[in-house]
N, C-alpha and C positions, 0 to 999 in steps of 0.2 A: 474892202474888208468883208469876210464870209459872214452869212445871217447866223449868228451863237445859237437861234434855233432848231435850226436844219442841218441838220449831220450829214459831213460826206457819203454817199451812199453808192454803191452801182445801181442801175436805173434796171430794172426788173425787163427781160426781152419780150419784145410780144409773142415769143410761142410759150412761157412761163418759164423758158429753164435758163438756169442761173451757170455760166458756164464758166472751166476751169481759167483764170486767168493767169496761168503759169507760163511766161516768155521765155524759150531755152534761147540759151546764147545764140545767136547771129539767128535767131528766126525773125520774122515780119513780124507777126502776128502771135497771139497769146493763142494756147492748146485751145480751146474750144470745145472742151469735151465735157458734157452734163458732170454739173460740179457737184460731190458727195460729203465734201468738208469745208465747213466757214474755221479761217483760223484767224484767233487775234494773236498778231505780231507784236503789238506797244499797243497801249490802253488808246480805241480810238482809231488804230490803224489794223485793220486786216484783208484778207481776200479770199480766195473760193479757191476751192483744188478737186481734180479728180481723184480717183483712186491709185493711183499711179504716181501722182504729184504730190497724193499725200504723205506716200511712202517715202517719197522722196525729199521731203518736207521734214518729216521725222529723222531721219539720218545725216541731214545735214545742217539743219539750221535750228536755232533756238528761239523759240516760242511761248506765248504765255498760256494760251491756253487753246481747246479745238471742240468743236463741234458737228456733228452733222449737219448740212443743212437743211433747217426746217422753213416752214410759213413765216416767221416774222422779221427772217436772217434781211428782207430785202425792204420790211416795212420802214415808212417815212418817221423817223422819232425812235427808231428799235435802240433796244442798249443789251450790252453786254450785261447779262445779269445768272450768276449762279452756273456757270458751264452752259449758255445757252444764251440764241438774241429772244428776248422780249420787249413789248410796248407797254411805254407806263400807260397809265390810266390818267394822269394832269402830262400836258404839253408842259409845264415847269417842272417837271420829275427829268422832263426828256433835253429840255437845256442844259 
């Protein structure tokens, strides 16, 4: 069973950029390309898109909500708060 704590998260790269995880059909691997949009899919679930992916995101799939991505999109505890990720201030806000 997952820590109710610790929210699934992508683990931030070591050269700091958050890249696009958009898999097209029959590829290997996800685009890769410095990501410009956090989007939440279902409360809880979302992912990173470029510019490109985000367009492409818009015209074909429904969504709850998008954001740029900022500083706290990768932080440990961040929540979905007000069109944007933030970090509560109590670790029990963030459970």
């Amino acid at each position: 069973m997952a820590d109710p704590i610790t929210p699934r998260l992508t683990p931030i790269p070591i050269d700091g950029m958050t890249p696009c995880g958009r898999i097209a059909t029959g590829a290997a691997a996800p685009c890769g390309e410095p990501a410009r949009w956090h989007i939440q899919w279902l409360p809880g679930h979302g992912s990173f898109a470029c510019a490109g992916h985000m367009a492409e995101a818009r015209r074909l799939f429904a969504y709850i909500d998008r954001h740029q991505v900022g500083p706290d999109c990768n932080m440990p505890g961040a929540l979905w708060s007000a069109g944007r990720c933030a970090v509560p201030r109590g670790q029990a806000r963030a459970a």
